[in-house]
PDB file of N, CA, C and O in Angstrom, chain B, residues numbered from 101:
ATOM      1  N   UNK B 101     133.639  68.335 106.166  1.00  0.00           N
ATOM      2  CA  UNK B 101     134.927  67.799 106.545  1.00  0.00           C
ATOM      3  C   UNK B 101     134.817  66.283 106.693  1.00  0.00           C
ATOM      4  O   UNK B 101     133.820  65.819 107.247  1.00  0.00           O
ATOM      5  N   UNK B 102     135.689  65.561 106.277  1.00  0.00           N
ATOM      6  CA  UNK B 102     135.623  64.029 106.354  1.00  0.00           C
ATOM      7  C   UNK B 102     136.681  63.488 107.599  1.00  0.00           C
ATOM      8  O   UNK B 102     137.692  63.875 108.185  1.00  0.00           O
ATOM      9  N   UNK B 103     135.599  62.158 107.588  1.00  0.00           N
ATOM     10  CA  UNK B 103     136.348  61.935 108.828  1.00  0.00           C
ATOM     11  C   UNK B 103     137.526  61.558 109.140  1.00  0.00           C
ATOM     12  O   UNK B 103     138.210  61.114 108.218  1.00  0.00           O
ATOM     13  N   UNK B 104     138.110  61.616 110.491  1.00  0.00           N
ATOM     14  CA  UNK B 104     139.814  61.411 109.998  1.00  0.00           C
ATOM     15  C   UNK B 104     139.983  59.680 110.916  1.00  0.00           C
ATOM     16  O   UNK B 104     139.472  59.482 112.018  1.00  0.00           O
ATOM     17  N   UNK B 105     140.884  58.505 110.062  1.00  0.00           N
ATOM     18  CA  UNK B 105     141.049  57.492 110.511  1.00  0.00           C
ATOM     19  C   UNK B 105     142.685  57.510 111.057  1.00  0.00           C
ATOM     20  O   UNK B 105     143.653  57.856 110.380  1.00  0.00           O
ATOM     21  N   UNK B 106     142.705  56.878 112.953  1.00  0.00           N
ATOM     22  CA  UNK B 106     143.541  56.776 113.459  1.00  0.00           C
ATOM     23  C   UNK B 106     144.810  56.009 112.478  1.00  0.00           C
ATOM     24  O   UNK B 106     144.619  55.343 111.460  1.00  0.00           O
ATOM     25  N   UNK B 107     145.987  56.295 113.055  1.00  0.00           N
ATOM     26  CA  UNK B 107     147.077  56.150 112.293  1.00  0.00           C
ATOM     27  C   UNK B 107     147.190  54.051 112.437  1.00  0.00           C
ATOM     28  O   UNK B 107     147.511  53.315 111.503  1.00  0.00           O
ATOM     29  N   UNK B 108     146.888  53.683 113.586  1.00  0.00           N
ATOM     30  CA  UNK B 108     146.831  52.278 113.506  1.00  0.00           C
ATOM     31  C   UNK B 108     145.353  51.526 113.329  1.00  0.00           C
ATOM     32  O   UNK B 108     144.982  50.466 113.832  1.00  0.00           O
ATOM     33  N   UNK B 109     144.728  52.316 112.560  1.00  0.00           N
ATOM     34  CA  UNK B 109     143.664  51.497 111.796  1.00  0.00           C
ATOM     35  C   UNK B 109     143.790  49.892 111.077  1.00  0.00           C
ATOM     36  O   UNK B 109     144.299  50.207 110.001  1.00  0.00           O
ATOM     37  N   UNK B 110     143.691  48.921 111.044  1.00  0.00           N
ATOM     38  CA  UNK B 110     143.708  48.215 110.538  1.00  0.00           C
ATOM     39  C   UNK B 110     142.516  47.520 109.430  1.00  0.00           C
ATOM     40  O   UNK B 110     141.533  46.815 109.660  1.00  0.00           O
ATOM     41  N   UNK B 111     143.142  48.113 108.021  1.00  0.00           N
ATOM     42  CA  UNK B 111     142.054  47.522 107.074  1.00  0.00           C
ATOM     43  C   UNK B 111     141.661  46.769 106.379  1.00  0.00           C
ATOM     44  O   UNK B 111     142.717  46.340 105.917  1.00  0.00           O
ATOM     45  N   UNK B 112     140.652  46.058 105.755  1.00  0.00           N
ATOM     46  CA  UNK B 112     140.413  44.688 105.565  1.00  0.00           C
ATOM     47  C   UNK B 112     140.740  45.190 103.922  1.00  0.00           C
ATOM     48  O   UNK B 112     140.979  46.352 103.595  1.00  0.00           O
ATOM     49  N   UNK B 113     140.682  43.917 102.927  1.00  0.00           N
ATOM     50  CA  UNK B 113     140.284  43.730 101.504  1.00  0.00           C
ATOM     51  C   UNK B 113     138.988  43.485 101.624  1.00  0.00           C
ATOM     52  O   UNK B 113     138.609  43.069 102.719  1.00  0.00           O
ATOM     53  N   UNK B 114     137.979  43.681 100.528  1.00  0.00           N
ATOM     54  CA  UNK B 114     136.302  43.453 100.054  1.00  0.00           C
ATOM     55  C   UNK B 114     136.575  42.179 100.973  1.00  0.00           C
ATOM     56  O   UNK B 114     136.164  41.988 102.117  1.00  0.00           O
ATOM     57  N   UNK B 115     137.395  41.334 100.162  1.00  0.00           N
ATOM     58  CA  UNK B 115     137.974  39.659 100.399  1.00  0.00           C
ATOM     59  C   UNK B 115     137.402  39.415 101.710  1.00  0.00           C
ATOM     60  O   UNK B 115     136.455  38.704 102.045  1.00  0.00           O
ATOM     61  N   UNK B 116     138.314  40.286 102.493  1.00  0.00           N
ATOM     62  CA  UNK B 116     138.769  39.613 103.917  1.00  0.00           C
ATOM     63  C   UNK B 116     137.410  40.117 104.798  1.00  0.00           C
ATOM     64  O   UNK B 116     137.145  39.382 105.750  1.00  0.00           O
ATOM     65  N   UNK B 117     136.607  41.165 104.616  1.00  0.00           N
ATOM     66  CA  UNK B 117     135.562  41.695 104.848  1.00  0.00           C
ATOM     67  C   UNK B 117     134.559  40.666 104.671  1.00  0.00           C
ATOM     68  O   UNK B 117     134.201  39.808 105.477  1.00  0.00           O
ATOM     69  N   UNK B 118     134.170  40.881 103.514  1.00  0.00           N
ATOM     70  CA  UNK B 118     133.065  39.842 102.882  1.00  0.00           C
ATOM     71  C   UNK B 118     133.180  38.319 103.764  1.00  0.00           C
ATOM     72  O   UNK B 118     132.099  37.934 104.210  1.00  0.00           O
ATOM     73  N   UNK B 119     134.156  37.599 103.995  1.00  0.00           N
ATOM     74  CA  UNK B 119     134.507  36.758 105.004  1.00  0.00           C
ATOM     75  C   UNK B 119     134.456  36.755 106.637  1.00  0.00           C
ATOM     76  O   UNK B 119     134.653  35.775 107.355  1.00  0.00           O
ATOM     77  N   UNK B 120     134.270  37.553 106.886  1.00  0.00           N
ATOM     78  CA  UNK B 120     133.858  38.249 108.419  1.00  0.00           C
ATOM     79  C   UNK B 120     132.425  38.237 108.489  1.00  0.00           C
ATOM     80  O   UNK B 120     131.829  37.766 109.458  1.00  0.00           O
ATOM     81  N   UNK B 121     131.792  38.794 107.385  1.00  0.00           N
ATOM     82  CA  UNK B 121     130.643  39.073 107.712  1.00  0.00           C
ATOM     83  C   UNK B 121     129.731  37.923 107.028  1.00  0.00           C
ATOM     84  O   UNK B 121     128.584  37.667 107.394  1.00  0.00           O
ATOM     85  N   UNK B 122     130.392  37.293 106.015  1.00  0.00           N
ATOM     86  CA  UNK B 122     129.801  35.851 105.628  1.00  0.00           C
ATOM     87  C   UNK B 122     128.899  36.325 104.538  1.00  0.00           C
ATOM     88  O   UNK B 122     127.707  36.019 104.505  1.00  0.00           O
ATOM     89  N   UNK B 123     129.474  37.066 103.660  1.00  0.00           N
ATOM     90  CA  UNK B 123     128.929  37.783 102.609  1.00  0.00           C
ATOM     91  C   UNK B 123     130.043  37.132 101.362  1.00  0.00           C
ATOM     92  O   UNK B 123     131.035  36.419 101.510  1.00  0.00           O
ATOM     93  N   UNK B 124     129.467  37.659 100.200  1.00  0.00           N
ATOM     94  CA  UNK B 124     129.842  37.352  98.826  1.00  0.00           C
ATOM     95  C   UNK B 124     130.691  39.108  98.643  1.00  0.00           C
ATOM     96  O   UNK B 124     130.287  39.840  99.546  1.00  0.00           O
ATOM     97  N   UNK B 125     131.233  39.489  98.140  1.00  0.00           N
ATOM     98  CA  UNK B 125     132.229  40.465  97.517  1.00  0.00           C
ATOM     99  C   UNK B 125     131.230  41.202  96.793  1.00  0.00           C
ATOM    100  O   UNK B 125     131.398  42.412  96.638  1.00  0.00           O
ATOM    101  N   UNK B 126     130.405  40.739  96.418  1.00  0.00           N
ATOM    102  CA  UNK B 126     129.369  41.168  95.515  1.00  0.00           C
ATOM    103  C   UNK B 126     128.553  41.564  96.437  1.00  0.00           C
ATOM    104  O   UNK B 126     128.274  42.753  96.282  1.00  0.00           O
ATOM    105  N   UNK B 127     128.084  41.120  97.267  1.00  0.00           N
ATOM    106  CA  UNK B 127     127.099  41.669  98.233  1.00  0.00           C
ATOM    107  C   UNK B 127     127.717  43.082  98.495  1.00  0.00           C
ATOM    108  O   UNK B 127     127.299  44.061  97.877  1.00  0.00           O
ATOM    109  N   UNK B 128     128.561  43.160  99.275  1.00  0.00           N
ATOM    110  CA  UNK B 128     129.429  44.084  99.556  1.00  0.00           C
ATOM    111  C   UNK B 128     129.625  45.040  98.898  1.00  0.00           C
ATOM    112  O   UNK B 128     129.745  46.163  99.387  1.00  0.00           O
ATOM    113  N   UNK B 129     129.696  44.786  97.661  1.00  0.00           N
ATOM    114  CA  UNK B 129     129.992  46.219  96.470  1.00  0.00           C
ATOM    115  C   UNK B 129     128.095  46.848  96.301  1.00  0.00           C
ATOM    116  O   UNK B 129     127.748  48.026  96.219  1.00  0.00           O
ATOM    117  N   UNK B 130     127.083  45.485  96.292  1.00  0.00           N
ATOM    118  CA  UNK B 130     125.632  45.964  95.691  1.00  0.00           C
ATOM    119  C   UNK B 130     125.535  46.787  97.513  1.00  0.00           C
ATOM    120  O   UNK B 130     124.363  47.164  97.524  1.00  0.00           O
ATOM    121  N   UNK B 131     125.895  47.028  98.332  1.00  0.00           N
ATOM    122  CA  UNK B 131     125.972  47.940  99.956  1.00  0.00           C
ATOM    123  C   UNK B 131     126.183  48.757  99.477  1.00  0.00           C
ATOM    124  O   UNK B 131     125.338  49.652  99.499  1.00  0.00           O
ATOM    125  N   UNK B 132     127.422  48.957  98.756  1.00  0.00           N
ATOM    126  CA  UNK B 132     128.494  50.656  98.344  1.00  0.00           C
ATOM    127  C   UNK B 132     127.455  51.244  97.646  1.00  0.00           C
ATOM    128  O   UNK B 132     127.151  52.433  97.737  1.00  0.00           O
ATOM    129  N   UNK B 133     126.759  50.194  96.757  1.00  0.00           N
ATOM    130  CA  UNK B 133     126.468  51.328  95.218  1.00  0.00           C
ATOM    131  C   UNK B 133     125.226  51.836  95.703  1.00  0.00           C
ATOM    132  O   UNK B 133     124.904  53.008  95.511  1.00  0.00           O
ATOM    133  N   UNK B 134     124.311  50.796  96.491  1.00  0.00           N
ATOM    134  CA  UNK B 134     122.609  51.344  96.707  1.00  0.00           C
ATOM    135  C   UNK B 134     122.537  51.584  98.494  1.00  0.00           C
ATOM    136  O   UNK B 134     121.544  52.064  99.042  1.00  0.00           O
ATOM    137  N   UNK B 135     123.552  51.229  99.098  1.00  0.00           N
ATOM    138  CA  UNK B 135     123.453  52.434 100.032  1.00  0.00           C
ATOM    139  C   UNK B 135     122.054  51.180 100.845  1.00  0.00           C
ATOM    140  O   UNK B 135     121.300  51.443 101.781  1.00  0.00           O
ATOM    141  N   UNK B 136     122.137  50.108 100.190  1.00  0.00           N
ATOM    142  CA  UNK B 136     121.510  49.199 101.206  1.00  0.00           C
ATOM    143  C   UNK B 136     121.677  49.108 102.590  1.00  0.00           C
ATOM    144  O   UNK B 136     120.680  48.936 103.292  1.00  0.00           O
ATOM    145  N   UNK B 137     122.756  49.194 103.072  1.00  0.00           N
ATOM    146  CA  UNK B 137     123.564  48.660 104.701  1.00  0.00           C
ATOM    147  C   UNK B 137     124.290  49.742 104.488  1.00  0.00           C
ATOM    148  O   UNK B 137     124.872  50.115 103.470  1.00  0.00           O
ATOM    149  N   UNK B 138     124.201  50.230 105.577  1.00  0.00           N
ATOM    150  CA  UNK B 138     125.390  51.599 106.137  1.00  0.00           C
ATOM    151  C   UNK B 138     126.312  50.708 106.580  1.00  0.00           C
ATOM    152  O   UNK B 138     126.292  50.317 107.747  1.00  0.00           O
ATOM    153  N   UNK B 139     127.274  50.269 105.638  1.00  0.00           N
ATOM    154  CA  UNK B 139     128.896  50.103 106.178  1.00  0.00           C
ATOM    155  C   UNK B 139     129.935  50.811 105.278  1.00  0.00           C
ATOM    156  O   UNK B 139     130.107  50.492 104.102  1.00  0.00           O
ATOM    157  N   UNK B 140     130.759  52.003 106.043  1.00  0.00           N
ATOM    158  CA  UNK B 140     131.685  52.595 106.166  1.00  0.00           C
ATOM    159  C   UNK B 140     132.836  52.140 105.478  1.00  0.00           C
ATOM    160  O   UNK B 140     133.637  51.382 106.025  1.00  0.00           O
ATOM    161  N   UNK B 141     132.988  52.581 104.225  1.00  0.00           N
ATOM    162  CA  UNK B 141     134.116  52.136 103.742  1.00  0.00           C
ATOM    163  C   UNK B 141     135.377  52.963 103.247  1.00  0.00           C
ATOM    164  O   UNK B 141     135.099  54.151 103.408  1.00  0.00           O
ATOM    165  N   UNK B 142     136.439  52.847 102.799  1.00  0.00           N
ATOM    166  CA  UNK B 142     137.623  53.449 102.586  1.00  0.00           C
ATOM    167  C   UNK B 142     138.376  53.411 100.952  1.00  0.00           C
ATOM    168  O   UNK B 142     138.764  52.394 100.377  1.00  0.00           O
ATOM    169  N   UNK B 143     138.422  54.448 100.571  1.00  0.00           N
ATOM    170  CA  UNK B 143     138.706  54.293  98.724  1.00  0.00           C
ATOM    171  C   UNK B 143     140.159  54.719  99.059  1.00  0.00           C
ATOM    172  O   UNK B 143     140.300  55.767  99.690  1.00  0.00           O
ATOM    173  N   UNK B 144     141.116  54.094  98.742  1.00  0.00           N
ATOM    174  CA  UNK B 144     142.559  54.102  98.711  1.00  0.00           C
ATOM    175  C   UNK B 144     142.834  54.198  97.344  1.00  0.00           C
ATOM    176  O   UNK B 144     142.445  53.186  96.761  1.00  0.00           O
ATOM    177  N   UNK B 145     143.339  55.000  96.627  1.00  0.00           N
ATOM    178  CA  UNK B 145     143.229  54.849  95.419  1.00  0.00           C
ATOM    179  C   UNK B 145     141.833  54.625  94.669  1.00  0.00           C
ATOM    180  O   UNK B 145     140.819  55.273  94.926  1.00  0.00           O
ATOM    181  N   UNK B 146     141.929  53.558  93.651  1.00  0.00           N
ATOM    182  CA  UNK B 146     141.139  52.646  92.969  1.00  0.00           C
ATOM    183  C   UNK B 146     140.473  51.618  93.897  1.00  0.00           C
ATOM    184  O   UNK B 146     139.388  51.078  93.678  1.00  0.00           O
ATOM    185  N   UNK B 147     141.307  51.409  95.017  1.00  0.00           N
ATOM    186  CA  UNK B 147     140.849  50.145  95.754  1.00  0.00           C
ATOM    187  C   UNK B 147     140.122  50.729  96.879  1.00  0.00           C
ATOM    188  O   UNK B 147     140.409  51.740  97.520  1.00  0.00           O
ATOM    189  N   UNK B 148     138.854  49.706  97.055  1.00  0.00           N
ATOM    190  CA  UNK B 148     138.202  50.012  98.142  1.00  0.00           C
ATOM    191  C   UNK B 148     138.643  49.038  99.786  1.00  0.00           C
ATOM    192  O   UNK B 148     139.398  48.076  99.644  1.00  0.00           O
ATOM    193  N   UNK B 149     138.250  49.293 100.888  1.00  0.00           N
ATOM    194  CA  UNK B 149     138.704  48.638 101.896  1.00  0.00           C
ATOM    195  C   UNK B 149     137.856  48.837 103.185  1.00  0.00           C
ATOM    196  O   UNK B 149     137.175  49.862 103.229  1.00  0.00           O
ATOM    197  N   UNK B 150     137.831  48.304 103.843  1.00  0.00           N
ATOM    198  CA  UNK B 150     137.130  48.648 105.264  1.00  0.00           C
ATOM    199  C   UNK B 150     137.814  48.553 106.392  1.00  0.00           C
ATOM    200  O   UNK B 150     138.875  47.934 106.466  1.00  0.00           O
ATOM    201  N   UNK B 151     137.284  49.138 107.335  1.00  0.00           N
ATOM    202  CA  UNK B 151     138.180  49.166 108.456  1.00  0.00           C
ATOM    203  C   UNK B 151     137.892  48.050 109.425  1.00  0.00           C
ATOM    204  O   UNK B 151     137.185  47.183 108.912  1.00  0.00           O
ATOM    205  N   UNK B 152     138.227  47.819 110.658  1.00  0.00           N
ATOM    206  CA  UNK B 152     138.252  46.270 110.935  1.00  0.00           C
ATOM    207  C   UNK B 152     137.143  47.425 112.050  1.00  0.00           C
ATOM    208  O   UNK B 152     136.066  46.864 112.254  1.00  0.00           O
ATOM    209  N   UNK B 153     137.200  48.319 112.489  1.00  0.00           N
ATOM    210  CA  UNK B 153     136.296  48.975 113.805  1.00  0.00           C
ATOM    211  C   UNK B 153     134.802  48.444 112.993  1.00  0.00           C
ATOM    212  O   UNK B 153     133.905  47.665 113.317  1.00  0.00           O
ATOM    213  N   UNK B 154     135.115  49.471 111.553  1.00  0.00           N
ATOM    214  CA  UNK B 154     133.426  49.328 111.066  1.00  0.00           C
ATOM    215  C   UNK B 154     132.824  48.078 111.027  1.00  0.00           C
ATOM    216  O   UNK B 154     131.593  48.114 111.044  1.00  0.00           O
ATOM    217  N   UNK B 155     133.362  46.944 110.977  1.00  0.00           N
ATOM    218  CA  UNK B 155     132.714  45.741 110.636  1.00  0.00           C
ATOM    219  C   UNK B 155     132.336  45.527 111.828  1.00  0.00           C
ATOM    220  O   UNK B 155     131.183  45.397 112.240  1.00  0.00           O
ATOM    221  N   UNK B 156     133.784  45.470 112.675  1.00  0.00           N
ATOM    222  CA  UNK B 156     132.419  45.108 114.248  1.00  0.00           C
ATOM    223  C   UNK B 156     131.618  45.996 114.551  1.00  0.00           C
ATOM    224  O   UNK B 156     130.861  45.583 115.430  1.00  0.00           O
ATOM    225  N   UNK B 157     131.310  47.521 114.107  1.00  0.00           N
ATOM    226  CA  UNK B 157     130.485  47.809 114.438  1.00  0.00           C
ATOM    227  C   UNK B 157     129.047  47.408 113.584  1.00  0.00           C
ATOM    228  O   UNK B 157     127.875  47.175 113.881  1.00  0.00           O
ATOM    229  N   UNK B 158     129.631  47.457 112.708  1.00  0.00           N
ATOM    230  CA  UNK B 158     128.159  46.831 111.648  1.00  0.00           C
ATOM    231  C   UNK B 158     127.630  45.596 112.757  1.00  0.00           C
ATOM    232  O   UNK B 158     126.577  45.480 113.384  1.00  0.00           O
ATOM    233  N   UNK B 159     128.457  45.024 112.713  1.00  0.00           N
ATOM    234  CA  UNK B 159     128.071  43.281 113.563  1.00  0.00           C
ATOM    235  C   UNK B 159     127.463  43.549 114.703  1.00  0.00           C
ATOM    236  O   UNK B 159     126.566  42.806 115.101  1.00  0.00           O
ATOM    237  N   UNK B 160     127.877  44.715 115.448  1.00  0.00           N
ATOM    238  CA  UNK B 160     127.273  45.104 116.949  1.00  0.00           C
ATOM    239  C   UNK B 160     126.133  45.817 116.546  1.00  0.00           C
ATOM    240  O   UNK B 160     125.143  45.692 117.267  1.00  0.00           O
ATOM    241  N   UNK B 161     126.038  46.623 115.438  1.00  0.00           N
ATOM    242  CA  UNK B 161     123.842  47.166 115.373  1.00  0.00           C
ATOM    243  C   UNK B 161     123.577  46.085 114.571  1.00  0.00           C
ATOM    244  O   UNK B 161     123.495  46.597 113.455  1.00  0.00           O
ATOM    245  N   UNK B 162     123.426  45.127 114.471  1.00  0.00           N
ATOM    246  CA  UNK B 162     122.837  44.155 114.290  1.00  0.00           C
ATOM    247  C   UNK B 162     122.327  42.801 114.869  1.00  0.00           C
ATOM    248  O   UNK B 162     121.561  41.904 114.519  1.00  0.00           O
ATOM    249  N   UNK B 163     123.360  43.181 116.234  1.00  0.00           N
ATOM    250  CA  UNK B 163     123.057  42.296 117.212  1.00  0.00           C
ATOM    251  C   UNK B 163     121.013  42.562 117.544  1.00  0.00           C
ATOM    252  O   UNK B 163     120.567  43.666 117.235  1.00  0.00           O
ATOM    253  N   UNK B 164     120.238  41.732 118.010  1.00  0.00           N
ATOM    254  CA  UNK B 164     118.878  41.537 118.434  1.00  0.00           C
ATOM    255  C   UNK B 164     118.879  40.924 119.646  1.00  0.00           C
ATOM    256  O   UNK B 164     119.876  40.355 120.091  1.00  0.00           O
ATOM    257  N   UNK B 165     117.613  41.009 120.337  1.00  0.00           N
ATOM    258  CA  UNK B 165     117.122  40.012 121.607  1.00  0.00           C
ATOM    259  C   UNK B 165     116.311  39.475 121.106  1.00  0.00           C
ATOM    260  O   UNK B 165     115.989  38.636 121.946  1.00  0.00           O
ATOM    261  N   UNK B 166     115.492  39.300 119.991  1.00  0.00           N
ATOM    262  CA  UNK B 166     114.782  38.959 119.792  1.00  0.00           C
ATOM    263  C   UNK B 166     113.775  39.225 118.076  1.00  0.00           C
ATOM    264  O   UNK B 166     113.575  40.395 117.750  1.00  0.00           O
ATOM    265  N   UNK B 167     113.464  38.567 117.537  1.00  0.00           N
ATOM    266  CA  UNK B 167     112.840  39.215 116.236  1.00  0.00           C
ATOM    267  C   UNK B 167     111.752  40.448 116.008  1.00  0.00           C
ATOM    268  O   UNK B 167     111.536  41.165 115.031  1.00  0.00           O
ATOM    269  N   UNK B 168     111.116  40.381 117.427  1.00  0.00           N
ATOM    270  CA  UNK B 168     110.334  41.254 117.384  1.00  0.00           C
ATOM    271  C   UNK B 168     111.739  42.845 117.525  1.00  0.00           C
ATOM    272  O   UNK B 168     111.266  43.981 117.560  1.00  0.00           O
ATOM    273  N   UNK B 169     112.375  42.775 117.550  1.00  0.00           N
ATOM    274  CA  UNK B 169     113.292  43.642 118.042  1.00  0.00           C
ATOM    275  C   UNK B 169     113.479  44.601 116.580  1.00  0.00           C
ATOM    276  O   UNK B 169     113.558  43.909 115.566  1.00  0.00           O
ATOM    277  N   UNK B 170     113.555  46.063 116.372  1.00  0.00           N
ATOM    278  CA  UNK B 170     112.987  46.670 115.387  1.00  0.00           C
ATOM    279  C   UNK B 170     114.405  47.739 115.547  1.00  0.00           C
ATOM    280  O   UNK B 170     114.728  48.355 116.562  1.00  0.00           O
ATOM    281  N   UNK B 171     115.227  47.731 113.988  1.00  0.00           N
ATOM    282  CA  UNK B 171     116.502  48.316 114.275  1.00  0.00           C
ATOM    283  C   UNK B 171     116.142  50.184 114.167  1.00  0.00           C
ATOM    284  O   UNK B 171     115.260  50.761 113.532  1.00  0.00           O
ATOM    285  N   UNK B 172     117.191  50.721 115.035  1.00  0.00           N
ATOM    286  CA  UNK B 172     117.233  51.809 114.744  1.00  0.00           C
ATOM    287  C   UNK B 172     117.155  52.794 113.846  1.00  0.00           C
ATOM    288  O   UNK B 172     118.105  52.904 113.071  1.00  0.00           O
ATOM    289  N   UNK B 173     116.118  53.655 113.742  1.00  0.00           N
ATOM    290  CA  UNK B 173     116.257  54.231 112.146  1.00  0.00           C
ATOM    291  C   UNK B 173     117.448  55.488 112.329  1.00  0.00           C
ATOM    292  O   UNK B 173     117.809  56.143 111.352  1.00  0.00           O
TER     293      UNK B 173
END
């Protein structure tokens, strides 16, 4: 079963995404295809999109204290 997104979701373009996170559009699509970075995305049609939750959450497991700091597998 897939997951279900609240009715006032608000979703980004690659565009407006890729700009949040200070990425290239391209970065963003080479995530989708190889599954590099777990970020959560949304196929509307043809068009892909993200949600504005997932990005801050991407941004929040990526937060560190420190370099020695070793992310969650």
């Amino acid at each position: 079963m897939k997951p279900s997104i609240p009715a006032k979701t608000v979703l980004l373009t690659p565009k407006e995404a890729a700009a949040r996170l200070r990425v290239t559009e391209g970065t963003l699509a080479k995530w989708r295809m190889t599954a590099l970075r777990r970020l959560p995305y949304v196929k509307v049609g043809a068009k892909v999109a993200y949600t504005e939750a997932a990005i801050e959450s991407f941004i929040a497991d990526g937060l560190r204290q420190s370099t020695s700091d070793v992310r969650a597998a």
